[in-house]
C-alpha positions, 0 to 999 in steps of 0.5 A: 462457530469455533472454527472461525474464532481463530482465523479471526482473532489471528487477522485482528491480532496482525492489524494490531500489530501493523497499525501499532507499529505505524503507530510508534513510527509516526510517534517518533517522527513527531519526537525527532521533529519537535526535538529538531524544532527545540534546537532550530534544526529544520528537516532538509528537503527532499533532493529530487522529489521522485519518491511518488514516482519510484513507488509508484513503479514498485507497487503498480509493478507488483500489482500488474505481476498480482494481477496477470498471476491471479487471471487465471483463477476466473476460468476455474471459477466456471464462469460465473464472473463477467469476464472471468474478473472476480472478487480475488481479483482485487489482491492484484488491482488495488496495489496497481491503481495505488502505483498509477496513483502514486505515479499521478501524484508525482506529474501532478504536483512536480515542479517545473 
């Protein structure tokens, strides 16, 4: 039982610090706003629009790399898994379809 206490308390403390730090960004964000809002400032709008579509090719590219990498480890698995798909699978397919989201988002909603 005390073998598992470390990695636990090791995830939990990296959560902590991820979400903490999206946490103060987002706070500045707000006070860089309401500071802007003070002065009548307005944020400018995006040029192009095609930050969706930029991301969206990273990260689907990342997945796809993640995914073709991680393939591999369902033959050594001895074929308990249709398709030699298992579960660390998903460290490759949740980036990818995030990216095609991502790239969905900007055909869906870009202007013409």
């Amino acid at each position: 039982m005390s073998d598992d206490f470390i990695p636990v308390i090791g995830v939990i403390g990296i959560l902590i610090v991820v979400l903490g730090f999206i946490a103060a960004m987002r706070y500045l964000n707000f006070k860089e706003n309401l500071a802007l809002a003070e002065k009548g400032i307005t944020r400018p709008e995006p040029k192009n629009g095609k930050g969706f579509l930029r991301w969206g090719i990273v990260i689907a590219s990342f997945g796809l790399a993640l995914t073709l990498g991680l393939y591999p480890l369902g033959f050594y698995s001895g074929n308990e898994f249709p398709l030699s798909l298992g579960p660390w699978m998903l460290g490759g397919f949740i980036p990818l379809f995030l990216g095609l989201g991502f790239i969905l988002i900007h055909y869906l909603t870009e202007k013409e």
